[in-house]
C-alpha positions in Angstrom: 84.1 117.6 89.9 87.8 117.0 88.7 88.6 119.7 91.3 87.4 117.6 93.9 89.4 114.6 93.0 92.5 117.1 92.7 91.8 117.7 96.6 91.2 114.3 97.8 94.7 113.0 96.5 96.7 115.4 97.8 95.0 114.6 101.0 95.6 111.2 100.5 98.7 111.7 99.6 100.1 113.9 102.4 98.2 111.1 105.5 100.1 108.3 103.0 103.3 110.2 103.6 103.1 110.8 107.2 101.9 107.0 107.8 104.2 105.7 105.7 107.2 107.6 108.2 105.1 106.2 111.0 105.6 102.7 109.4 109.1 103.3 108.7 110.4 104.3 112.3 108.0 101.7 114.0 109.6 98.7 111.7 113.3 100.4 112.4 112.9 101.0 116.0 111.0 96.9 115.6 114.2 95.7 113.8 116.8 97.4 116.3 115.1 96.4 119.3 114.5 92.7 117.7 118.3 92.2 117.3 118.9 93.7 120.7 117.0 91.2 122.4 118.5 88.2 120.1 121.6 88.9 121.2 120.8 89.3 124.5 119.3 85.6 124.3 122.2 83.8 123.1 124.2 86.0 126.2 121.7 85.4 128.8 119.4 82.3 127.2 116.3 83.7 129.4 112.9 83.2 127.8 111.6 86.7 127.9 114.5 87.8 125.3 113.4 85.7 122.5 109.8 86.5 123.7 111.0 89.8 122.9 112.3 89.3 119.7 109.4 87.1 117.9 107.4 90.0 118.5 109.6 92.7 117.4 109.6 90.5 114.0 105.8 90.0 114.2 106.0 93.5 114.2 109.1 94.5 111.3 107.0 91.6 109.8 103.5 93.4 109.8 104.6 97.1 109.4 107.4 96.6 107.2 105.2 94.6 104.7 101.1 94.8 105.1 100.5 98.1 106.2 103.1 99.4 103.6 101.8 97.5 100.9 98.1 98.8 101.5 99.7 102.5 102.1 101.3 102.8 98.5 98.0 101.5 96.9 96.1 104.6 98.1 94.7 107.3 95.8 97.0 109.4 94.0 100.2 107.0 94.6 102.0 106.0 91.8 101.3 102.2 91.8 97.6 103.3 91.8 97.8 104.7 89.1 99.4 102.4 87.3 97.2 99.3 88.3 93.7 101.1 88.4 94.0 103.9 85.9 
């Protein structure tokens, strides 16, 4: 029985760790783009730009903070442990 636990968190784990660089380069590549089109705004002042940017920050907004949050609370992370063991 424990040996099955064993398993399951280092499968959980390993899919935490590749999500979580999923998360990272979708909220960096969010964040870069987001400033992009700010600036490109305040050059041009054309609608689309800032359409661009509020949902580049939607986005930073929702990976950066939500799915991240949810992602270190899986089996066998550390916070886990420490606020269900």
């Amino acid at each position: 029985m424990c040996g099955d636990k064993n398993y399951l968190s280092v499968i959980a784990y390993a899919l935490s760790m590749g999500l979580m660089f999923g998360v990272l380069f979708f909220t960096m590549g969010s964040l870069a783009l987001g400033i992009f089109a700010i600036r490109q705004f305040k050059l041009e002042r054309k609608p689309r730009w800032l359409m661009i940017h509020r949902g580049c920050m939607v986005g930073v907004y929702l990976g950066g903070l939500i799915v991240a949050g949810i992602l270190t609370l899986l089996p066998g992370r550390v916070f886990y442990q420490l606020l269900f063991a």
